[in-house]
C-alpha positions in Angstrom: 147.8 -113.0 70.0 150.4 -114.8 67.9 148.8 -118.2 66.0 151.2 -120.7 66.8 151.8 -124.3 64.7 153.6 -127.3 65.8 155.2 -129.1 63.2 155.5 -133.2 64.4 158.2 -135.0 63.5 159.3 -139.0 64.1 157.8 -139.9 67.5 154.7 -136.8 67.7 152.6 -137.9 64.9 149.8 -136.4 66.5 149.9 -134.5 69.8 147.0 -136.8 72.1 145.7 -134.2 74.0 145.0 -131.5 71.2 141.3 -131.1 71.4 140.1 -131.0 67.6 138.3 -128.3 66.6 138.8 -128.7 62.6 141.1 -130.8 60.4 141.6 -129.7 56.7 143.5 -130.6 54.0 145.6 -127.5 52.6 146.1 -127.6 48.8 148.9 -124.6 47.9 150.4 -123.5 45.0 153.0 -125.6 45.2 151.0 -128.7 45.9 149.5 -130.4 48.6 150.8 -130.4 52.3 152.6 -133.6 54.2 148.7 -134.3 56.0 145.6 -132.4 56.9 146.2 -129.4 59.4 144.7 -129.7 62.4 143.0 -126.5 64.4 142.6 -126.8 67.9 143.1 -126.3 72.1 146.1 -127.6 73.7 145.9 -126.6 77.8 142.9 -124.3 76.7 145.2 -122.4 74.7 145.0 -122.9 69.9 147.5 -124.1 68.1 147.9 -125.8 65.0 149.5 -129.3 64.1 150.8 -130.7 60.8 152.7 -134.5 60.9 155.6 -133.5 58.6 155.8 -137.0 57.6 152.7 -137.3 56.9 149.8 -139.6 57.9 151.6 -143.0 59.1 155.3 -141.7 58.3 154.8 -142.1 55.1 157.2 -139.8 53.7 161.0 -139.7 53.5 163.0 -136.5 54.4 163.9 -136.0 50.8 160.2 -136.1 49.5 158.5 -134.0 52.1 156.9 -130.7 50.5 158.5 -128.4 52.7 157.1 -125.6 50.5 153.6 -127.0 50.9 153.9 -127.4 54.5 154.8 -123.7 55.1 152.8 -122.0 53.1 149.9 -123.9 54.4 150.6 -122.8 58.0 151.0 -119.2 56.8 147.6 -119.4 55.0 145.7 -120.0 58.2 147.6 -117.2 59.8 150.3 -118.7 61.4 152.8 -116.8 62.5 155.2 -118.5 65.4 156.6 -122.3 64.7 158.1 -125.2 67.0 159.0 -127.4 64.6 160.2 -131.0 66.7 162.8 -133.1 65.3 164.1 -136.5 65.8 168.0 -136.3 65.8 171.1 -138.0 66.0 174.0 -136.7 69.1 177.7 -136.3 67.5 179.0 -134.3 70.9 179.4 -135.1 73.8 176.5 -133.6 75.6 173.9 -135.0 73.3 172.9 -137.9 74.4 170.0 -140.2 74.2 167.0 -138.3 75.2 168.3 -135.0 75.5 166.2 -132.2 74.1 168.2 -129.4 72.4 167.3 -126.1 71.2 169.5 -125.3 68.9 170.8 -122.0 68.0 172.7 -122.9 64.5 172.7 -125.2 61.4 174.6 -126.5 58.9 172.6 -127.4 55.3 174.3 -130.7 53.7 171.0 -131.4 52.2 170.4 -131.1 47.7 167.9 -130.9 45.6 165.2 -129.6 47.7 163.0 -126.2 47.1 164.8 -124.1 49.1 162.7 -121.1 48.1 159.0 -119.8 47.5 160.5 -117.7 44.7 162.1 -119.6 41.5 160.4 -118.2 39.3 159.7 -114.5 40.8 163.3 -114.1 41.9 164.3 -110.7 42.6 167.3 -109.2 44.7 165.3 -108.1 47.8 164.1 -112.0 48.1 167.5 -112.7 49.5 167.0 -113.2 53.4 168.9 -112.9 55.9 170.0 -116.3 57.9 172.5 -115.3 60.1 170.9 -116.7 63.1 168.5 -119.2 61.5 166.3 -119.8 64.2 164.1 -117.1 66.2 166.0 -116.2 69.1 162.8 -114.8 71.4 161.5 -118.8 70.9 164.7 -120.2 71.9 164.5 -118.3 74.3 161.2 -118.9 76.1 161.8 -122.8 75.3 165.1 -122.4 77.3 163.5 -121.3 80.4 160.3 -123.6 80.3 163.0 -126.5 79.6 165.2 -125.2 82.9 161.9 -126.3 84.8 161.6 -129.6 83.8 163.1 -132.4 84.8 165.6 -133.5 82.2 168.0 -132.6 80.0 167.9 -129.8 78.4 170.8 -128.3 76.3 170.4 -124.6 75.2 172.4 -124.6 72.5 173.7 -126.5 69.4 174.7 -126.7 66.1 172.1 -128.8 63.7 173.9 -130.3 60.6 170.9 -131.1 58.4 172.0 -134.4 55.6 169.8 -135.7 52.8 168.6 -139.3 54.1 166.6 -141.1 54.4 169.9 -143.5 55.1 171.7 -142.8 58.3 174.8 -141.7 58.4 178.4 -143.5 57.7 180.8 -143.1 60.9 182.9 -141.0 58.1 180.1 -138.5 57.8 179.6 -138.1 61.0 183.6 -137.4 62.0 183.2 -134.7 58.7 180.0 -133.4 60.6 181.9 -133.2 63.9 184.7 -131.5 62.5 182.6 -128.5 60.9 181.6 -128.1 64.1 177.9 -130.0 64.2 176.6 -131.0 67.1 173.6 -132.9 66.2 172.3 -134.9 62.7 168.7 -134.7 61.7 167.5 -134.7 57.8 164.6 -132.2 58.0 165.5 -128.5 59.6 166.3 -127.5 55.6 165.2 -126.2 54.1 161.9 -125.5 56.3 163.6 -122.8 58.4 164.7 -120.8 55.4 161.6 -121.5 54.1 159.9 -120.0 57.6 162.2 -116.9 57.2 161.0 -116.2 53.9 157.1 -115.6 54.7 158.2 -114.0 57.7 157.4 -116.2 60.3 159.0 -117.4 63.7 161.3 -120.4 63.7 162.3 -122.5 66.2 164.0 -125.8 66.4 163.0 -128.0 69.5 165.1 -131.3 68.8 164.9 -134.4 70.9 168.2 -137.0 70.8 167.1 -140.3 69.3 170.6 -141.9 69.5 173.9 -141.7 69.0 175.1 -141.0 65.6 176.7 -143.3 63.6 180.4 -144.4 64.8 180.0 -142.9 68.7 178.4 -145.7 70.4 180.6 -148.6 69.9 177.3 -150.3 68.3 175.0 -150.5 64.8 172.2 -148.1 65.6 168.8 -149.8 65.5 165.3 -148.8 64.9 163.9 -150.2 68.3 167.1 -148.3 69.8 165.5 -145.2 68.5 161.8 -146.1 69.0 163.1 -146.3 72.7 164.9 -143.4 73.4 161.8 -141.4 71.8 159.1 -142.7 74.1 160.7 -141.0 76.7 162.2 -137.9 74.7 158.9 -137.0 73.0 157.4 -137.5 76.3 159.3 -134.1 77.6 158.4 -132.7 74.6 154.9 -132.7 75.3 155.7 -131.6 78.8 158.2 -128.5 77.3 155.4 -127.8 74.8 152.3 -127.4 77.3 154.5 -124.8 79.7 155.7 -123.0 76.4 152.3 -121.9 75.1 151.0 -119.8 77.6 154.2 -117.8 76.9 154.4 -118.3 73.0 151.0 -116.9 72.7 150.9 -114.0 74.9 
């Protein structure tokens, strides 16, 4: 049976009906992980749950230890991630609420540890990202989402920026016109980080608001806190009908 971990981003902190069976803080070789991993049972069925922001939301996009994070999860055996991420909609189908798997990213993020292996480079560390997420996750997250009821859209381009600001209206036209559909600040480099100890990546991205410039309005936090209440909500819902499949 594949070990499966669910990173939480803004809006799942903590999943509330994961039945704890241990919590533990992970200290790695490249320091210490966002918050404590915690073991247990969600719908009878293990799984493992890191807060990427850490206890609180402590930590900014830029700051996160994305290196930490991963290796941690691989260290207790992980092998499949759903990694859920607050975003911004650019296109037209991405609005407020929607969840989207996407299938495609863009990295406009800098001076982040995009590798395990600075200083035990060699040429056969360079991986392959063509399609940066695992397609057979997409996949099964599809058809659970095609069974709920709301929006799902199956496919999307995420253009990952630097934060923690949001975006100017500027950016986001740029963004638009390389072909982004959706803005987050955290899918790099954790999925190129995933890639690299060989573990399944997957992208399940809930629309927090409109990006900057497409609303007619300033985006505000209690606009976001809104749309996530709900969004996060499906999640949850997405999430308990994926893992019977995930961990087959």
């Amino acid at each position: 049976m594949s070990k499966l971990a669910i990173i939480g981003g803004t809006g799942l902190a903590h999943l509330s009906d994961l039945k704890i069976i241990n919590k533990q803080m992970v200290h790695t070789p490249f320091g210490a992980a966002s918050a404590p991993l915690i073991t247990g049972e969600l719908c009878s069925q293990p799984v493992v749950f890191i807060a990427r922001h850490g206890h609180g939301h402590t930590i900014p996009p830029h700051k996160i230890n994305y290196q930490a994070n991963i290796w941690a999860l691989k260290s207790l055996g992980v092998e499949r991630i759903i990694a859920v991420a607050a975003v911004g909609g650019i296109t037209e189908k991405m609005g407020p609420k929607t969840i989207v798997i996407p299938d495609q990213l863009i990295d406009y993020t800098y001076g982040r540890e995009h590798t395990f292996f600075n200083d035990d480079f060699s040429p056969e560390r360079h991986i392959d990202f063509t399609n940066p997420y695992n397609n057979d996750l997409r996949e099964q997250m599809i058809s659970v989402g095609s069974s709920l009821d709301c929006d799902v859209v199956s496919e999307g381009i995420y253009g990952a920026t630097q934060g923690p600001r949001l975006e100017t209206a500027a950016e986001i036209n740029k963004l638009e016109k390389d072909g982004c559909d959706i803005v987050g600040m955290t899918g790099m480099p954790e999925a190129a980080l995933a890639r690299e100890l060989d573990m399944d990546y997957a992208t399940c991205a809930v629309v927090a608001n409109w990006a900057a410039g497409r609303s007619g309005s300033d985006i505000t936090m209690q606009e976001i806190e809104e749309n996530l209440i709900d969004g996060m909500g499906n999640v949850r819902g997405l999430i308990e009908k994926l893992l019977p499949l995930v961990l087959k």
